[in-house]
N, C-alpha and C positions, 0 to 999 in steps of 0.2 A: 646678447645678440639673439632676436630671435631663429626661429628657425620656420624657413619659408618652404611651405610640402607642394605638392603638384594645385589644390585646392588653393593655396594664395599665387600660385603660378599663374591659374587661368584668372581668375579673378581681376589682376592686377592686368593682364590681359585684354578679359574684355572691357575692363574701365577704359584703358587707354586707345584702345580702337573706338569705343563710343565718344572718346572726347576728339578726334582725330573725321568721325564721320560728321559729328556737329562743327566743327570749323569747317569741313569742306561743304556742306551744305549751304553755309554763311556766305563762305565765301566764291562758291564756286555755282553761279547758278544753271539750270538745266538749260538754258540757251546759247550758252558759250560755245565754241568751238574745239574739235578736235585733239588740237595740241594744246590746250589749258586741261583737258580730262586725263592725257598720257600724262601731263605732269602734274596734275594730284594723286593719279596712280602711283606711276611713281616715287613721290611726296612718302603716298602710305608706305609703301613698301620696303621704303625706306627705312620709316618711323616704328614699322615692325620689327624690322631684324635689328635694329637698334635697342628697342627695349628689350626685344627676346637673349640680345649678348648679354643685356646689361643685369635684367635677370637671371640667365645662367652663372654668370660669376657669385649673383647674389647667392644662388643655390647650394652650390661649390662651396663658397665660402660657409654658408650654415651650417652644412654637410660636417666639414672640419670641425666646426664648432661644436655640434651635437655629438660627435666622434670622442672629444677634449671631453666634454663635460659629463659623459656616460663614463671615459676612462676616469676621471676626479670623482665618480659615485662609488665606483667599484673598487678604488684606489681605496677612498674610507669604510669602506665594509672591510677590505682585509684589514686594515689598522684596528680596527676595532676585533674583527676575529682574533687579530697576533694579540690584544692587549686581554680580552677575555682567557685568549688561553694559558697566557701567564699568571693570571691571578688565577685561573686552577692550579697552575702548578704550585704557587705559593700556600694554597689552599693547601696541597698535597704536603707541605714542607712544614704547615701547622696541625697536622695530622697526629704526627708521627709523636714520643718521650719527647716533653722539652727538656733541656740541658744544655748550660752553655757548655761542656765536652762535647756533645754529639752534634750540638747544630751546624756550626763551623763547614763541616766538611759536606753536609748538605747542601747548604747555603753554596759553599763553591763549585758544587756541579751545577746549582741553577745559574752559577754566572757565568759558566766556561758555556753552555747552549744558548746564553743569550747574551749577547755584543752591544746590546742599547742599553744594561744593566752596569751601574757604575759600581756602587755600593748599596748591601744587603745588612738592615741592621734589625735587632731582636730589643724591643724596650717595655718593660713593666709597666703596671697601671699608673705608676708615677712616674711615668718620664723616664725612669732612669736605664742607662742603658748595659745589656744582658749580656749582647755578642754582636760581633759584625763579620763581615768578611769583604775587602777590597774585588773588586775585579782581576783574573788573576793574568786578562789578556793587555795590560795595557797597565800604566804607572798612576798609584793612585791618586785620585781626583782631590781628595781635603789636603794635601802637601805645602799651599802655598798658604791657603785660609785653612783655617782651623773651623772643624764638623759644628761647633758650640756657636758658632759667630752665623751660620747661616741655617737654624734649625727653627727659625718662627715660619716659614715655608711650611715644612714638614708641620710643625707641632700643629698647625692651624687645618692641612689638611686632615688630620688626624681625630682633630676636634670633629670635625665632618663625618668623617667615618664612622665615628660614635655615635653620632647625634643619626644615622643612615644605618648603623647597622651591616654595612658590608663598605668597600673598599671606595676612597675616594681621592682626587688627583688633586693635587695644590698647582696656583699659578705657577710660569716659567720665573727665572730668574738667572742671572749672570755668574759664573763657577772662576773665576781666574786659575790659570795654568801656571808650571816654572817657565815655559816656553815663552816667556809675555803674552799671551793670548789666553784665550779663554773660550767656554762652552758654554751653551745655553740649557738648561737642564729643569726637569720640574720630579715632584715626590708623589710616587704614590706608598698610600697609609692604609692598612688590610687588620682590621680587629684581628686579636687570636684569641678563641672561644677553643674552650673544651668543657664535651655536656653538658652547652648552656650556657656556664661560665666564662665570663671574660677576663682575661688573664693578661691582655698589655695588646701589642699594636708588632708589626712586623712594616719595616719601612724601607721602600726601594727607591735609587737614585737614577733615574734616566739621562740618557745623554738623547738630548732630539738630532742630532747630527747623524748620532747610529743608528737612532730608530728610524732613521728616514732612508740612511744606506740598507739596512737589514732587513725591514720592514717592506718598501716600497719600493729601493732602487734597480732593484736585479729585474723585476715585474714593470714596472711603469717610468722605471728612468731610460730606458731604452733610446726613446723618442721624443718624450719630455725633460722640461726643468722641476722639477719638484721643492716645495719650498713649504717651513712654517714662517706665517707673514703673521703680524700684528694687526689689528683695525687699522692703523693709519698706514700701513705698509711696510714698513719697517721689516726686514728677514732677519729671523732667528735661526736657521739652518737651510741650507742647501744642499741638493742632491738630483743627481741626472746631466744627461750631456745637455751640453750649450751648442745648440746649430745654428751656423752664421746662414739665414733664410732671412730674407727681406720683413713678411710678415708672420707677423707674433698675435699668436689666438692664446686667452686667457680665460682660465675656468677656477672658480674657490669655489671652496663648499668647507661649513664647520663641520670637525670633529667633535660633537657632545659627548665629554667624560662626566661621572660622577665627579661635583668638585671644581671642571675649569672647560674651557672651551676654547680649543685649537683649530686655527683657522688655514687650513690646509692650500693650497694656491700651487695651478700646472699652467706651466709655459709652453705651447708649444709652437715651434717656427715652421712653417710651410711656404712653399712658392707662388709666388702671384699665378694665379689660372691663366694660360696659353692665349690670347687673344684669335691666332688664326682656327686653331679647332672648334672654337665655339662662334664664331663667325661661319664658318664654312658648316656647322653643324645646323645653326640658326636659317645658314641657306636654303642649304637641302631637307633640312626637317619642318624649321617653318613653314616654309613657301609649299612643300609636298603636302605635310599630315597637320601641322597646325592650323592652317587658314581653309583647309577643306575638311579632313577626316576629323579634325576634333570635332570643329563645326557638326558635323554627322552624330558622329558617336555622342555630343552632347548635347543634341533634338532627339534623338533613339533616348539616350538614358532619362533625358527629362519627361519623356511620354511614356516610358517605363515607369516612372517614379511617381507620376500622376495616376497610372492605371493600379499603381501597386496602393496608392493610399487611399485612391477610392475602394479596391479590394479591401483593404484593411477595415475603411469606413466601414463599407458593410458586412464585412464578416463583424465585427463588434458591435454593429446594431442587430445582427441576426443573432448573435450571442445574449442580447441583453433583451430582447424581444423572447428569445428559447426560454432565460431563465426567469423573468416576468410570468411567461404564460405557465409554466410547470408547478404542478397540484404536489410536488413530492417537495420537501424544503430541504434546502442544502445548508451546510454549513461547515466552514471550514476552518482550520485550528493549528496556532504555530506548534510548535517543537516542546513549549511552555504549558499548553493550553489555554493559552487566551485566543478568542473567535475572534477571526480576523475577517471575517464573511460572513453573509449571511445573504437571502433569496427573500423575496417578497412571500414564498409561498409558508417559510421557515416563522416568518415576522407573525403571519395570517394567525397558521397555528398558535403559536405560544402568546400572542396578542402583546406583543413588545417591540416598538421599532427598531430599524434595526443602528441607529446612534446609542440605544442604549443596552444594545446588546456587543456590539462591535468594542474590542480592548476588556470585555469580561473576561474572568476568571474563577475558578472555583471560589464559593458552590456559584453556579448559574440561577438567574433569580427565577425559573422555571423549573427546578428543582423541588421535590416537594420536602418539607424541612423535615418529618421524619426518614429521609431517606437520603439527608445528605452525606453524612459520611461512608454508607456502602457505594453511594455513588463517586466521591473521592476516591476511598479505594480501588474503581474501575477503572475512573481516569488514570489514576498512577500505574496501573498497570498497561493502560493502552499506553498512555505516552514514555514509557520504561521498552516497548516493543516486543513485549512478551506475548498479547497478542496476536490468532491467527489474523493477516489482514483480509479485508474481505467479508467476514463473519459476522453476520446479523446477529443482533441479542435483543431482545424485548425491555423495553424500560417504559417507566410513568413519568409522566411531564403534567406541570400542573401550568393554566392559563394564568394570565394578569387578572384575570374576576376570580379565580380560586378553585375551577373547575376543573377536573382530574380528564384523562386521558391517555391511554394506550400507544404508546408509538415502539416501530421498529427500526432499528439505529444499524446502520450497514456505511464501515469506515475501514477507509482507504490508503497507505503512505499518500500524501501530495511531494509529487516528484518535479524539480525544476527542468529548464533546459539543458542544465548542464547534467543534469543527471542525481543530486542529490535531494535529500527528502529535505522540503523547508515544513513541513506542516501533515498535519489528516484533512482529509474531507469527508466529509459524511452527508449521506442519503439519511433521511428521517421520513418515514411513515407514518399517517396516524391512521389506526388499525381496529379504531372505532367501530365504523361500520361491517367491518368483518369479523368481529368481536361479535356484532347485531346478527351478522348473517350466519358466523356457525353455532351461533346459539337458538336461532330459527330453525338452520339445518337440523340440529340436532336435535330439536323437539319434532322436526317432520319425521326423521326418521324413531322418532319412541312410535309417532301415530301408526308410521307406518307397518312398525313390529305388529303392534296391535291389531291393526286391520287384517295383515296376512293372518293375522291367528284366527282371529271372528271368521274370516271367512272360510278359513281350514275347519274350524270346527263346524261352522253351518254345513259347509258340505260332507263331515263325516257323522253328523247325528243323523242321516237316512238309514249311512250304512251300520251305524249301530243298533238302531231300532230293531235292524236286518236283523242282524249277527247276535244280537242277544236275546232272540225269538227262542233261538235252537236251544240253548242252553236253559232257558226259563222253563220252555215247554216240557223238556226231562226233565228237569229238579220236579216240575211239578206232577210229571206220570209218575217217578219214582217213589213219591212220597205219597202219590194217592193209594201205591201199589202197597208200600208198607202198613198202612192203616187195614189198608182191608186185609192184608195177614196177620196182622194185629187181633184184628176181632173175630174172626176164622175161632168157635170153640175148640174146634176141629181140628185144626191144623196141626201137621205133622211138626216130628222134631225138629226136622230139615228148616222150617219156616224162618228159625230165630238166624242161621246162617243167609237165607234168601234177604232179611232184613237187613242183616252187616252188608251185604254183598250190594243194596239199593241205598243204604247212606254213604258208603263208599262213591255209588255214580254221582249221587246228591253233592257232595263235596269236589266230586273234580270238575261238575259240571259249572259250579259255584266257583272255583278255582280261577275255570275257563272266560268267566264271563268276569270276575276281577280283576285278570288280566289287563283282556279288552277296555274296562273302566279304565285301568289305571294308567295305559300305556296311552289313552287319547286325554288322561288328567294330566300326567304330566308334561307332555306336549304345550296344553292350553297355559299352567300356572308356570312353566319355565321362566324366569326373569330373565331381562335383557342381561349378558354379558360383554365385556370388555373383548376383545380381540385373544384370541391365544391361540396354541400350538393344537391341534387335536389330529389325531390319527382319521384318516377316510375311512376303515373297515369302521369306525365306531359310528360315523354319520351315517354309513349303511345300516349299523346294527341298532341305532336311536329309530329310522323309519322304519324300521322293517316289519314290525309289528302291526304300525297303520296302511302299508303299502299291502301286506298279506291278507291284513281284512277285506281291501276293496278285490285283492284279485280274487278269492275265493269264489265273490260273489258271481263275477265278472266272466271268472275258470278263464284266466291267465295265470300261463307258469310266468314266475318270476326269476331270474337269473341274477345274482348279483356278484360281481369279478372284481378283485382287488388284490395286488399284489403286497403281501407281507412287507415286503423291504422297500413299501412308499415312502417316502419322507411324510411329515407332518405337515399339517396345511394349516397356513395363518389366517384365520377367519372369526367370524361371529357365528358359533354354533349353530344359533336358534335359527338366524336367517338362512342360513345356508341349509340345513335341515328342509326348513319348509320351500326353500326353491328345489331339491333335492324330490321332495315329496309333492308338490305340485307339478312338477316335470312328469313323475310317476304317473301322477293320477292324467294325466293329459294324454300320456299314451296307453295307457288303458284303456280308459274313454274310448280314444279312435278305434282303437279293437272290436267296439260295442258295437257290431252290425250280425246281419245273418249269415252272410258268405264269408265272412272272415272264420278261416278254416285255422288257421296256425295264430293261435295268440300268444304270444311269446313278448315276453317285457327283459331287455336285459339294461342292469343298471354297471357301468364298468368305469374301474379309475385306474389312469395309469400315467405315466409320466407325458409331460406337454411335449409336441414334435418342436424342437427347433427349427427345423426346415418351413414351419407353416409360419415363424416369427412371433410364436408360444412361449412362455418359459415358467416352469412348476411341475402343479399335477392337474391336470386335466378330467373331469369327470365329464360321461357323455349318457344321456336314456336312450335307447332306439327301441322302437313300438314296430310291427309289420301290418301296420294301419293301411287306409287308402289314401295317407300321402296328404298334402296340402296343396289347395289351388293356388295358382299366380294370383287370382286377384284377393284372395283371401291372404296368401304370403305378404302382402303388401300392406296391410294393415295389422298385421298378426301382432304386431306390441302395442297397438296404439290402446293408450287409456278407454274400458268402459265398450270397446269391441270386441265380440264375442259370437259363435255360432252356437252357442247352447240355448234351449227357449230359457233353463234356469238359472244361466252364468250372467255375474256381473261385468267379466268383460276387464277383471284388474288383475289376474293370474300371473297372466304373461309379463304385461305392464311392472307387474310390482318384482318379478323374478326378475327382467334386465336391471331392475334400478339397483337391487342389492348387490348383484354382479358386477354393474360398476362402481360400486360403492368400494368391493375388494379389489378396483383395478382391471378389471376381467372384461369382457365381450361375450355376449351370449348368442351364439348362431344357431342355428341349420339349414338342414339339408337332406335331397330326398338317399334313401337308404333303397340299394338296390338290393333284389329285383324290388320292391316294397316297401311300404314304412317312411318312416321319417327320425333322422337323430338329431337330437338338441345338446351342443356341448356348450362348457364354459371352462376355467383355468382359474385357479388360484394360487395363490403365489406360496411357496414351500416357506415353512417356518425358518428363520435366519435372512433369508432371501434378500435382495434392495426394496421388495415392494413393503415387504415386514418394518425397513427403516425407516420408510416413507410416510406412512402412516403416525 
């Protein structure tokens, strides 16, 4: 009998009021009179609470029904729990030293705990038999037939068991008693295996009388009749009360053993449903909330249900428009690793539709074949979960035409509604053009090493020409001096001392101007380096040589502050150096007037303010110049502007660009009463800008 829910309630419902409005339309036309429309009214209203009793009975009655056939579900889960956990325990009882001495007494505790257990018997690979033990509740069952006369049952489940490997249940059959009567009983046959070895069969006799009392009856005989029935009906055991109730609701469901199949049957008696409460129910509820408020509530839910699946519509055309148009290709993967998705944009890249990527599995035909199996190997560890999730890694993908490619792989648990992971999903990048771009980058920035240096050295061979006047000019008084004491016939003894004393100046003046060579030589030949750790006093103590030369000239003292216990600063020497040293030279420079009384240059590194939203070391130059104009401040970095008549105008320009290159911002600002300071920050060796890089 089925089972009728609130959904076949209305149903059956509004069927029967639309056959109910087309008979009255037929027959009742809109010209009629008064008292023919109260009496089709009435008619309906009639015909309403008629169907709506006759319906609720229906309800009612299912109700019981689904009640009966829920308790017959649950009734064969515990038979089957009670019957699993006997054959543990017999399991437990083939464990143990066999011996027909020792078994006996075992065997009788498995049968004194269990009451549906007739006879326990122990039989070798051939049949023959070892040990038994009677029930010791009850007079034994083989007394009136002898055990030999009714053992093709047994022998034949047994055969089953063999041939399964674990425990198997023989058909029912008829047991005669001294009592004249008799029980209906079946055999189950349990291999006995030790280490492997098979050693004979352990064979139990049921009584279905008891296993329906012991089993079933205490639980579900309550209220029910409990019965094993035949296919054609026939009862082999009964158990449960018998209630004298008019109507009898009926529920079966099979027992599947290994072996045989019992077909379990519940009785149960109920009273016919009340006619006047569900009349008076059908009254007041019909007539109140069915014929109006359902009406309501189900125009509300169907304009609900209509708003919700055009929602729906377009949330999944905007989902499938989103993933159409998207340049990143996705793709996503069971538990297994087979790609159960794939994106238009995924297909693009690798040049494979996506029928013929969708149910692959390793290797993937985008795979490039030297690098299948380390690529195996990755998968088994993402889909093992050992991976972080989340975690981009770089991989090579090769096209359908055999063209290679760069991509970045960023995958994710795919998490259900319910909360468990069915799969990955992964973001794929292909990284191509940014592969193109930091390899442009990077030769911009070799150029631009280069340039800052050309143009470092253009502007320091003036001040060398300077600077190695002084030193050339003495080497060469010196030496003119000694020649002509030289040729002196005359010359006192003192002479040859006056000579040491003038190749001495010769040589340090020689010294002096080597220096100067060497300290603007190795400036110029310094190769690009890699990023590293270096100390600030050292980037003071690298310029300091060409910074001393311009201010000599210039007669600026130079000031340079650096605290001992700086941390190391994460940078590229050379660049940093020559913004360091163009910073210098730029407020010198502004020093270069007549009125400029205090020329003072100080060069100072000391840890970045956090309060200014800094973090490192911070180096700053400040010059006591005349400051910078507004409209000049306003163009002060742009490329190729410059107030020098000899400046190219890329100083400033190239000194922001390296400073952002370490992360940094290069400002200023005017320096009171005077001047002007230029700082910047670079990030301390270990730092997050150190990892970023």
């Amino acid at each position: 009998m089925k089972m009728l829910g609130a959904t076949g309630l209305m149903n059956a419902w509004h069927k029967h009021r639309n056959r109910i409005r087309a008979q009255l339309d037929e027959a009742l036309p809109w010209g009629s009179g008064r008292r023919s429309l109260w009496a089709a009214l009435i008619a309906l209203v009639l015909a309403v609470l008629t169907t709506l009793v006759w319906l609720a009975g229906r309800y009612e009655a299912s109700q019981v029904q689904a009640e009966l056939e829920r308790d017959t579900a649950d009734a064969v889960g515990d038979l089957r729990s009670s019957l699993s956990r006997q054959i543990q325990a017999l399991q437990a009882l083939q464990s143990g030293s066999l011996s027909p001495a020792s078994w006996p007494p075992s065997a009788l505790d498995l049968l004194r705990n269990n009451r549906d257990w007739l006879r326990v018997e122990w039989r070798d690979k051939a049949w023959q038999l070892q040990a038994f033990a009677d029930s010791p509740l009850r007079a034994p069952a083989f007394e009136r037939i002898a055990r030999s006369d009714v053992l093709n049952e047994a022998n034949q489940a047994c055969q089953r068991a063999k041939r399964l490997n674990g425990p198997a249940y023989s058909s029912t059959y008829f047991l005669p008693q001294n009592d004249g009567l008799g029980i209906e009983v079946m055999e189950l046959c349990l291999p006995v295996t030790q280490n492997g070895e098979w050693l004979g069969f352990t064979v139990v006799t049921y009584s279905l009388q008891e296993l329906l009392n012991e089993r079933l009856g205490s639980t579900f005989g309550r209220r029910n009749e409990l019965s094993f029935v035949e296919p054609d009906g026939t009862r082999l055991a009964i158990a449960g009360a018998q209630r004298r109730e008019r109507r009898v609701f009926t529920s079966q469901q099979l027992v599947d053993l290994p072996g045989n199949t019992l077909l379990l049957r519940m009785d149960g008696r109920r009273g016919e449903p009340a006619l006047f409460p569900n009349v008076l129910t059908a009254l007041v509820t019909g007539m109140s909330m069915a014929l109006i408020t359902v009406m309501v509530l189900l125009t509300k839910d169907a304009r609900r249900r209509q708003k919700a699946e055009r929602d729906l519509a377009d949330a999944l055309a905007f989902r499938k428009a989103m993933e159409d148009s998207l340049v990143t290709g996705l793709r996503a993967r069971d538990l297994q690793g087979c790609i159960t998705y794939v994106n238009p944009a995924f297909c693009q890249m690798v040049g494979w539709e996506a029928d013929a990527l969708i149910g692959q599995n390793a290797p993937m035909p985008y795979w490039p074949p030297e690098m299948v199996d380390e690529y195996q190997q990755r998968q088994a560890i993402r889909m093992a979960g050992n991976a972080s999730p989340r975690e981009g890694f770089e991989s090579v993908f090769i096209r359908q035409d055999g063209t290679r490619f760069p991509v970045l792989i960023i995958e994710a648990p795919l998490i259900s509604v319910q909360g468990e992971q069915t799969g990955w999903m992964g973001a794929v990048i292909d990284i191509s053009e940014q592969r193109r771009i930091e390899e442009l980058s990077r030769a911009s920035q070799d150029r631009l090493q280069a340039t800052a240096r050309l143009a470092t050295v253009g502007e320091m061979a003036s001040l060398l020409s300077h600077e190695l006047n002084q030193p050339l000019a003495a080497i060469a008084s010196y030496a003119n001096g000694s020649l002509n004491l030289l040729k002196d016939p005359q010359a006192e003894p003192q002479t040859l001392d006056d000579v040491h004393m003038a190749l001495r100046r010769i040589a340090e003046q020689a010294e002096r101007a080597g220096r100067v060579i060497n300290s603007v030589h190795d400036f110029v030949r310094r190769r690009d380096q890699a990023r590293e750790a270096v100390q600030p006093q050292a980037l003071l103590d690298a310029i300091a040589p060409l910074v001393n030369l311009q201010a000599r000239k210039l007669q600026v003292r130079v000031h340079m502050r650096a605290d001992a216990r700086l941390p190391a600063v994460w940078c590229d020497r050379t660049m940093v150096e020559q913004v360091l040293l163009n910073l210098a030279r730029n407020g010198m420079q502004a020093m270069d007037w007549p009125n400029c009384r205090d020329r003072v240059l100080v060069l100072q590194v000391q840890l970045a303010s956090p309060e200014q939203g800094h973090v490192g070391v911070a180096f700053s130059v400040t010059d006591l110049g005349a400051g910078i104009a507004p409209d000049v401040a306003a163009q002060l970095f742009n490329p190729f502007f410059t107030t020098k008549p000899e400046g190219m105008g890329l100083g400033l320009s190239l000194c922001r660009t390296v400073v952002e290159q370490h992360g940094g911002q290069l400002e200023f600002e005017p320096h009171k009463p005077k001047g002007t300071v230029f700082r910047f920050t670079l990030p301390a060796a270990g730092g997050p800008a150190m990892h970023s890089t």
